[in-house]
MARVEX-135956 format. One record per residue (C-alpha): residue number from 1; residue in three letters; z, y, x. Coordinates in Angstrom, 3 decimals, padded with zeros to 6 digits. Example, Ala and Ser with C-alpha at 12.3 -4.5 7.8 and 13.67 -1.06 7.14 Angstrom:
2
+------+------+----------+----------+----------+
| resi | resn |       pz |       py |       px |
+------+------+----------+----------+----------+
|    1 |  ALA |  007.800 | -004.500 |  012.300 |
|    2 |  SER |  007.140 | -001.060 |  013.670 |
+------+------+----------+----------+----------+
// end
This chain:
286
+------+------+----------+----------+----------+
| resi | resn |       pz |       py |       px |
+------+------+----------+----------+----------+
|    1 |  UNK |  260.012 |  026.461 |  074.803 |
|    2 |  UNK |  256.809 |  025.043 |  075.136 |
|    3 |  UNK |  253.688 |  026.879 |  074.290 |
|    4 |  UNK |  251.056 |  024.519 |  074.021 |
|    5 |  UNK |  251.875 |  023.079 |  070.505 |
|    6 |  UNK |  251.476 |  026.664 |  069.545 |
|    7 |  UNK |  247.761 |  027.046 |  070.822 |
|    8 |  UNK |  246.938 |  023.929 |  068.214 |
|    9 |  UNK |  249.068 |  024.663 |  065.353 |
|   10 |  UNK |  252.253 |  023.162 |  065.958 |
|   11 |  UNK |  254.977 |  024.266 |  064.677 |
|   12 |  UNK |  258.012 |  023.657 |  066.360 |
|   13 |  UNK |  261.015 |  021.891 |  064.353 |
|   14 |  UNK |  264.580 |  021.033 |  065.077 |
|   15 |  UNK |  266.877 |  018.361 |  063.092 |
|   16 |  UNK |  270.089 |  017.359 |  064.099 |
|   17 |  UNK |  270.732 |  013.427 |  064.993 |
|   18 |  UNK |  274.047 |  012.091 |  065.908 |
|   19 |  UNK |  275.491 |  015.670 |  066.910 |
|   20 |  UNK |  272.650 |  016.406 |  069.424 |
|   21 |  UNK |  269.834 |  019.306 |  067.991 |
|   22 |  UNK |  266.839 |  017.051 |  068.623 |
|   23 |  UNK |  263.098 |  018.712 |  069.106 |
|   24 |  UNK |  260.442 |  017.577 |  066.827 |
|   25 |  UNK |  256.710 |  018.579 |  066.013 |
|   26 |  UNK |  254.891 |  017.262 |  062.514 |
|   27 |  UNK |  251.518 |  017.203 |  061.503 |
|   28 |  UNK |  249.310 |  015.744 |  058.567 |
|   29 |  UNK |  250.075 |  013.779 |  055.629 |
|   30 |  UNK |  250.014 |  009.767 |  055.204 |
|   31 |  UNK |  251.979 |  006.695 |  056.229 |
|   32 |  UNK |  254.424 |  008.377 |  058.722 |
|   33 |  UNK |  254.634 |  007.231 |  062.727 |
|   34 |  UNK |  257.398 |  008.225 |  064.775 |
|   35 |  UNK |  255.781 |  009.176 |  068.596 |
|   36 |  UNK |  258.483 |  008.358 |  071.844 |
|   37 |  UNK |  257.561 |  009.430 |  075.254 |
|   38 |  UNK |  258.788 |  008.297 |  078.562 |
|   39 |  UNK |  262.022 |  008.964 |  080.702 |
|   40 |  UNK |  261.855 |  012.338 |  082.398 |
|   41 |  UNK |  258.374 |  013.866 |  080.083 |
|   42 |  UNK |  258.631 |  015.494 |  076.259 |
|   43 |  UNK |  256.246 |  015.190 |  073.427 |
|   44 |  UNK |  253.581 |  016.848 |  076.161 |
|   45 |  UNK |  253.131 |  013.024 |  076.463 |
|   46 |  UNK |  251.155 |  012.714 |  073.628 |
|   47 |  UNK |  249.060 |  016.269 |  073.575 |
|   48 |  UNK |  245.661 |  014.348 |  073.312 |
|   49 |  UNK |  247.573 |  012.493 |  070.266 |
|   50 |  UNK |  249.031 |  013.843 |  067.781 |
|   51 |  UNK |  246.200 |  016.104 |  065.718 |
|   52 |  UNK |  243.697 |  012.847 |  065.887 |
|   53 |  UNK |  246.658 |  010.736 |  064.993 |
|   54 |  UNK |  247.519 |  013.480 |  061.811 |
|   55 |  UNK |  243.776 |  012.971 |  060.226 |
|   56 |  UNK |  245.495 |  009.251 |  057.900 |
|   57 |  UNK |  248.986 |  009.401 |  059.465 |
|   58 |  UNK |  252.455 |  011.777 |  059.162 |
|   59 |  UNK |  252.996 |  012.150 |  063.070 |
|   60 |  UNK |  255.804 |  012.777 |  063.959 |
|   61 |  UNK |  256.357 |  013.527 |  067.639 |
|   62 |  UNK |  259.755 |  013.692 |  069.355 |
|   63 |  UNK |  261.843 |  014.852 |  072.383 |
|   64 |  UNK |  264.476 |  012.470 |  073.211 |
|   65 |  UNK |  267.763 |  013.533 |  073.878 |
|   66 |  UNK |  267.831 |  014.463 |  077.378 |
|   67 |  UNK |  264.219 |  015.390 |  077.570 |
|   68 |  UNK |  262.097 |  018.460 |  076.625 |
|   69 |  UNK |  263.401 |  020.741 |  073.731 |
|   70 |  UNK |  265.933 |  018.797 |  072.580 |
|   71 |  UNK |  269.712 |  019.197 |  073.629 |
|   72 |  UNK |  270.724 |  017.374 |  076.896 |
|   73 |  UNK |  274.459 |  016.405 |  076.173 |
|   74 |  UNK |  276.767 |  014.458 |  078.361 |
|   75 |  UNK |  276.184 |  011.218 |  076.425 |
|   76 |  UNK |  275.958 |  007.591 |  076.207 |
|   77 |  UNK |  272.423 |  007.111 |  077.240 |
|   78 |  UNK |  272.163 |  003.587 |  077.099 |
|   79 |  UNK |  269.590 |  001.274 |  074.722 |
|   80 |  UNK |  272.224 |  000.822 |  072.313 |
|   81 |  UNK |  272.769 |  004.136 |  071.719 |
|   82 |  UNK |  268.761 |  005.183 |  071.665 |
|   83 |  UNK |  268.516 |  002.594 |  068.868 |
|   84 |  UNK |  271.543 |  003.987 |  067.178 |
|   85 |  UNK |  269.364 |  007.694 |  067.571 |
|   86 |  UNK |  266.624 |  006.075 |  065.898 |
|   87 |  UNK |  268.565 |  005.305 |  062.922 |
|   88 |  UNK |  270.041 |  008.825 |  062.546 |
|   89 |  UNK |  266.362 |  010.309 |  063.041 |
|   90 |  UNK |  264.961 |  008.058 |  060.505 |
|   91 |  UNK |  267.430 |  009.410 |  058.209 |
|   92 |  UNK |  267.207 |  013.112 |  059.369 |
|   93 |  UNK |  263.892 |  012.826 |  058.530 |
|   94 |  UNK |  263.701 |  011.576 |  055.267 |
|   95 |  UNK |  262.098 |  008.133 |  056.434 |
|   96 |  UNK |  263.412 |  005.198 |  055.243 |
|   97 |  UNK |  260.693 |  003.068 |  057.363 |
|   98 |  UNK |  258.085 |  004.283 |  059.978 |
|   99 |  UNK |  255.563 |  003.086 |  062.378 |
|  100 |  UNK |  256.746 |  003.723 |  065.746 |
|  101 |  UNK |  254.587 |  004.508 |  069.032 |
|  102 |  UNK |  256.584 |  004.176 |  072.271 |
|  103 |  UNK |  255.478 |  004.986 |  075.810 |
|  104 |  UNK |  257.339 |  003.421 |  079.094 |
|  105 |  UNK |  261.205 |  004.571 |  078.165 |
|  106 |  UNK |  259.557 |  005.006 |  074.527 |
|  107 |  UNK |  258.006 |  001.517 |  073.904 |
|  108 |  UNK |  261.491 | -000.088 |  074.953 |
|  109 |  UNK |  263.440 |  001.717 |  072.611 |
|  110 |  UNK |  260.986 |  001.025 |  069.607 |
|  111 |  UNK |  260.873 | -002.700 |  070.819 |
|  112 |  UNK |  264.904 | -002.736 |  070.533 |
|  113 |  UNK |  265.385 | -000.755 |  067.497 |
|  114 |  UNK |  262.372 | -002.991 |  065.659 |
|  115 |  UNK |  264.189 | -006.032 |  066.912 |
|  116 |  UNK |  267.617 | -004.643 |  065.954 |
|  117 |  UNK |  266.221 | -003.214 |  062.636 |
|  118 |  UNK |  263.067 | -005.101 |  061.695 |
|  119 |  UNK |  263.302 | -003.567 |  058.082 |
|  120 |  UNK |  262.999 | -000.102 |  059.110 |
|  121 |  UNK |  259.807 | -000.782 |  061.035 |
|  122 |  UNK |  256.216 | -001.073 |  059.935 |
|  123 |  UNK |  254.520 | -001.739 |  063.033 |
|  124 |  UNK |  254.941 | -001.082 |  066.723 |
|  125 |  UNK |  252.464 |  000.237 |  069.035 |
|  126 |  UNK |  253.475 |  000.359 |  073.202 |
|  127 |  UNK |  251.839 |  002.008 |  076.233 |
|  128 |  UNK |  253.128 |  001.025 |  079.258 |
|  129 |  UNK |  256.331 | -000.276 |  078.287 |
|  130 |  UNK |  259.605 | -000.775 |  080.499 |
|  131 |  UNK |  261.595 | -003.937 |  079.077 |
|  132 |  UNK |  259.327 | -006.706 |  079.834 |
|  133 |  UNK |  259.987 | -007.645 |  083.225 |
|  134 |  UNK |  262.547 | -006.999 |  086.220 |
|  135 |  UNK |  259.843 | -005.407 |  088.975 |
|  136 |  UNK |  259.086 | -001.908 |  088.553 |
|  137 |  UNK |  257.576 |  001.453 |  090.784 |
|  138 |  UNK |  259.811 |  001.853 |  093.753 |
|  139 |  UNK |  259.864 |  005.624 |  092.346 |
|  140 |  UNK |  262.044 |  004.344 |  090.114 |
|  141 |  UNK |  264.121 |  002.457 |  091.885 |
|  142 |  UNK |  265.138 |  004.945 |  093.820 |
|  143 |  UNK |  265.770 |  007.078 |  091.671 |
|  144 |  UNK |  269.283 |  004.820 |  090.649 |
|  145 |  UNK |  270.208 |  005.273 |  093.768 |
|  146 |  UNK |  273.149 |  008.148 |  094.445 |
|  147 |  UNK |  271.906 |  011.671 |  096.003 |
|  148 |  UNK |  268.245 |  010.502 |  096.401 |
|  149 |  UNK |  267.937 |  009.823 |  092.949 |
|  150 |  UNK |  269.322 |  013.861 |  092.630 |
|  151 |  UNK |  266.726 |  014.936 |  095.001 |
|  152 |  UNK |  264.000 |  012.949 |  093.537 |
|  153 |  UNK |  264.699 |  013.988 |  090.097 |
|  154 |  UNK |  264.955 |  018.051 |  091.344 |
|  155 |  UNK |  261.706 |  019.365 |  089.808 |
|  156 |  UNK |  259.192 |  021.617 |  091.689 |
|  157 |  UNK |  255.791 |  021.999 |  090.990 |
|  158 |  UNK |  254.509 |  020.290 |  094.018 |
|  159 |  UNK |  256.664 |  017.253 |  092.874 |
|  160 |  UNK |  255.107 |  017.325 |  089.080 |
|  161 |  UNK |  251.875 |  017.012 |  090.391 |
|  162 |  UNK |  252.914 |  014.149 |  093.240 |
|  163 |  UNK |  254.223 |  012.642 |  090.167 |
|  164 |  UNK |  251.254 |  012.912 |  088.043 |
|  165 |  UNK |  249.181 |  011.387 |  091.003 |
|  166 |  UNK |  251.466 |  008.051 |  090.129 |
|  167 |  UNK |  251.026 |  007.917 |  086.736 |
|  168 |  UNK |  247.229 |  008.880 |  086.121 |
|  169 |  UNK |  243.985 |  007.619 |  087.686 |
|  170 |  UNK |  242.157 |  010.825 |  086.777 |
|  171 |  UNK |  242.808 |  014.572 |  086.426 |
|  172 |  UNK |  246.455 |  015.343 |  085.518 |
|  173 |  UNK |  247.207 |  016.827 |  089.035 |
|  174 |  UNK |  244.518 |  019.398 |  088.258 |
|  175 |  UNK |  245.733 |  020.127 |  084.790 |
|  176 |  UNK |  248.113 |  023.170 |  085.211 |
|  177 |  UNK |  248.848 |  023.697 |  081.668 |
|  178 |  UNK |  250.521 |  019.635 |  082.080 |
|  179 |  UNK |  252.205 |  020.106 |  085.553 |
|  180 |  UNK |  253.779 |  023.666 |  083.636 |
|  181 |  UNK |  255.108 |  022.190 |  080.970 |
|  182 |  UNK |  256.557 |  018.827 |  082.674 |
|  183 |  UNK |  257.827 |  021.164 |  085.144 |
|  184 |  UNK |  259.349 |  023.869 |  082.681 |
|  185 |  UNK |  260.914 |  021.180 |  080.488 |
|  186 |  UNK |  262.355 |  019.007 |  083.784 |
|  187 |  UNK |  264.038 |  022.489 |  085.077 |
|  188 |  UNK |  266.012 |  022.871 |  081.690 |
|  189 |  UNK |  269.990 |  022.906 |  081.831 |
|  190 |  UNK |  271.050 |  019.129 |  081.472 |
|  191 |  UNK |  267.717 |  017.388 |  082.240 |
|  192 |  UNK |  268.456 |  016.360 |  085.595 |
|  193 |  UNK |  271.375 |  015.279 |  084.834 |
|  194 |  UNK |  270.284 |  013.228 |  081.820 |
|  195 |  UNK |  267.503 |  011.729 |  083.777 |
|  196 |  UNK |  269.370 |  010.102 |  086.523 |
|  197 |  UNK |  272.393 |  009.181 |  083.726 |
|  198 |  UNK |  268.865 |  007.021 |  081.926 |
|  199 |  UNK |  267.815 |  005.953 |  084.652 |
|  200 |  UNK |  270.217 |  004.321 |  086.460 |
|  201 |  UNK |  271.822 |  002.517 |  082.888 |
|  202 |  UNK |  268.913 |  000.454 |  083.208 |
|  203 |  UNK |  267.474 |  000.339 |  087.030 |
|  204 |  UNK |  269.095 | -000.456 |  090.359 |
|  205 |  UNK |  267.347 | -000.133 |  093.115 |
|  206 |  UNK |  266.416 | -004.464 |  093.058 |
|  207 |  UNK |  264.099 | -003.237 |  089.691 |
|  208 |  UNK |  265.368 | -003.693 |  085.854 |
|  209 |  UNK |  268.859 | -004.662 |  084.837 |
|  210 |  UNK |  269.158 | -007.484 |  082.519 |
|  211 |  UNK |  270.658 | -005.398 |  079.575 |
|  212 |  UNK |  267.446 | -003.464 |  079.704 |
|  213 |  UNK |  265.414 | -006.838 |  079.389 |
|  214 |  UNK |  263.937 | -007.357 |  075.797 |
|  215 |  UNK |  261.485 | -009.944 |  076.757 |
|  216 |  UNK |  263.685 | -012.865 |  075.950 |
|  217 |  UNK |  264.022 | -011.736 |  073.158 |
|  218 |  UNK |  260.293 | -010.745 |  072.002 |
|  219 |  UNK |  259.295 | -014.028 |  070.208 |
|  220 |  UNK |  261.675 | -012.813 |  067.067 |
|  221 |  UNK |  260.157 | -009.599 |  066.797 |
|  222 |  UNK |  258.865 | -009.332 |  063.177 |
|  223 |  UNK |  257.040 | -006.305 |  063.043 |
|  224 |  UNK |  253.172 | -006.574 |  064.134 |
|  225 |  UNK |  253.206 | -005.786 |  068.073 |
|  226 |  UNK |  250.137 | -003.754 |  069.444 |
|  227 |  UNK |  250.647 | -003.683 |  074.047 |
|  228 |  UNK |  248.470 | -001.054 |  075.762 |
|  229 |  UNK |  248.183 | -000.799 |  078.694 |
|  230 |  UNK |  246.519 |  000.960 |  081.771 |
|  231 |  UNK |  245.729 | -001.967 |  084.412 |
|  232 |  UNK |  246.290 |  000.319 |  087.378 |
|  233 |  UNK |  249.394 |  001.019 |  085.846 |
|  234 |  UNK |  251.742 |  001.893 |  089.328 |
|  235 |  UNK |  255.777 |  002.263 |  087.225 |
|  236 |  UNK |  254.944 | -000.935 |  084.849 |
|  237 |  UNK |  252.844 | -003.540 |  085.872 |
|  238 |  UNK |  250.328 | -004.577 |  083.422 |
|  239 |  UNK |  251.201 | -008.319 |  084.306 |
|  240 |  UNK |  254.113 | -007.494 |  082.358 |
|  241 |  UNK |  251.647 | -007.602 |  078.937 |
|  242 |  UNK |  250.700 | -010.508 |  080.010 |
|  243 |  UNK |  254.064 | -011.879 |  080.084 |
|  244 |  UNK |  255.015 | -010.582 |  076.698 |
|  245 |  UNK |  251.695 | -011.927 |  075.010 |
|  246 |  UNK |  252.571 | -015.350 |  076.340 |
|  247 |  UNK |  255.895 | -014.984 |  074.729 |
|  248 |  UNK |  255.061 | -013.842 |  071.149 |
|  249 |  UNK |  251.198 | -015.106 |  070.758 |
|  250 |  UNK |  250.456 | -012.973 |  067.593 |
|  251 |  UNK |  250.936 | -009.516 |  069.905 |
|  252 |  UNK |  247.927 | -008.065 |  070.341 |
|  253 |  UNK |  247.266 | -006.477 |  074.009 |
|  254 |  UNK |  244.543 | -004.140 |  075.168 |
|  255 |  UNK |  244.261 | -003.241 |  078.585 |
|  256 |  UNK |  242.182 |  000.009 |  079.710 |
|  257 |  UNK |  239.902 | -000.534 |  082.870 |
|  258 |  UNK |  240.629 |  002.375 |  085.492 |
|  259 |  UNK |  243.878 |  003.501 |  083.653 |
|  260 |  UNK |  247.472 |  004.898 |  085.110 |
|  261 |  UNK |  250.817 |  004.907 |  083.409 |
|  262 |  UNK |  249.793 |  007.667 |  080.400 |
|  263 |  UNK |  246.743 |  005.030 |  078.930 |
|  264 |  UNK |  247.232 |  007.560 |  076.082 |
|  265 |  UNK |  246.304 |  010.824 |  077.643 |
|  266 |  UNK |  243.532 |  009.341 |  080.253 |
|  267 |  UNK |  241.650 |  007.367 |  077.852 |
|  268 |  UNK |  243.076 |  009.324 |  074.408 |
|  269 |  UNK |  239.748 |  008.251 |  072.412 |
|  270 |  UNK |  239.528 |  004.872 |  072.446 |
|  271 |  UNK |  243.650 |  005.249 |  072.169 |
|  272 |  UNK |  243.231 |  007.428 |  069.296 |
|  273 |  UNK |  240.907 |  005.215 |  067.799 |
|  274 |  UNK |  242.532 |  001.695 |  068.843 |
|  275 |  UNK |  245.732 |  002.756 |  067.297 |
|  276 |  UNK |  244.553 |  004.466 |  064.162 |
|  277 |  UNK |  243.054 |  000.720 |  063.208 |
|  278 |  UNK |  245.712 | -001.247 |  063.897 |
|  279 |  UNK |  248.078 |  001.260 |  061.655 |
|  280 |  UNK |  245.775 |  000.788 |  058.926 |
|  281 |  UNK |  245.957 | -003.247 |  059.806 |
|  282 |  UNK |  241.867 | -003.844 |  060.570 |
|  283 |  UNK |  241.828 | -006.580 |  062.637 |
|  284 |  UNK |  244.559 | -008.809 |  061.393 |
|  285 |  UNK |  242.626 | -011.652 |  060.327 |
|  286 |  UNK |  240.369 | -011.911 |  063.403 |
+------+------+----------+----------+----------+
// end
């Protein structure tokens, strides 16, 4: 179990969703937001977030099934079946509606269960999001592909720093407490496993498959859209906020100069700050 949530006061909370014992943490009080990470990291993903997030909001940060603390089944882990997970955590929780924060793997889930279930969503914040276009990181790609995707996927801690190398501009190959945790939580029973079955329901190694494409279908999303992004983002291309701006207008997009894949651990104040806003809906009439 991780022990970083513990050195911040975090407590660390199970609930079960759909049959699988899903891992949670939950801090302050307010208008609650529902925090998804990307394919193959935990709620370590948002370390920088969650406290600042807790000052007006009920944060509620989660490991998806597969990933961190949370059981790692053999499972249907396709998009239907993460917005079918959404539903049951919603309930499990108590929540009824939620805003929902969703980086890479996260911010296409939360862009298919808003446009599944628009009621149930307040507004949607991405970072980084897979789902809006075909080409993505060749680190990726080959990951679909059988055996190399296995030996890709096989954590070490040389690899979790390579990997943080890819998806940050700045220090997370120096930060041991990050490449200990991504590493710990990767080396769990079931993750590789779960990782590669992800993966490759939604990559080949030409980029995206179409059933994992929600930008068709973007200019029906109801919910108010907030895309972040990291311009020297190397797994999603930022021209791929671009390309979803131009196909629902009213979507706001922010791109961060000098920014990886994790916009919301390398630049976590203006983040922080950007997000915390556009929860509390400053900005809509400009």
């Amino acid at each position: 179990m991780a022990v970083w949530p513990q050195k911040v006061g975090l407590e660390h909370r199970y609930v079960q969703v759909n049959g699988v014992r899903t891992h949670y943490l939950v801090a302050g009080d307010g208008p609650p937001v529902i925090l998804l990470h990307g394919v193959g990291s935990s709620v370590v993903a948002w370390r920088e977030n969650i406290l600042p997030l807790a000052r007006h909001l009920r944060v509620y940060a989660v490991d998806l099934p597969g990933h961190g603390d949370s059981e790692k089944p053999r499972m249907d882990y396709s998009l239907s079946a993460a917005s079918r997970f959404m539903i049951g955590l919603q309930d499990a929780l108590g929540l009824d509606h939620a805003h929902l924060i969703g980086q890479s793997l996260g911010g296409l889930i939360v862009l298919r269960f808003a446009l599944d279930h628009p009621a149930r969503v307040d507004r949607v914040v991405t970072v980084g999001t897979a789902g809006l276009g075909r080409d993505l990181s060749w680190l990726v790609r080959w990951i679909s592909v059988p055996v190399v995707g296995e030996i890709i996927v096989h954590p070490t801690a040389g690899k979790m720093k390579h990997l943080l190398t890819r998806v940050m501009r700045r220090d997370g190959p120096r930060d041991e407490d990050l490449v200990n945790e991504l590493y710990r939580a990767r080396g769990s029973p079931g993750a590789e496993r779960a990782l590669v079955s992800m993966v490759r329901w939604g990559v080949t190694p030409f980029g995206l498959r179409g059933r994992a494409l929600v930008l068709p279908e973007l200019p029906r999303l109801k919910p108010p859209l907030l895309l972040i992004w990291g311009a020297n983002d190397s797994i999603s291309p930022v021209h791929h906020g671009y390309h979803a701006r131009a196909a629902l207008p009213t979507a706001r997009l922010e791109v961060f100069e000098d920014c990886g894949h994790w916009a919301q651990m390398e630049r976590a104040d203006e983040f922080n700050q950007l997000v915390e806003g556009f929860l509390a809906g400053k900005g809509d009439d400009a």
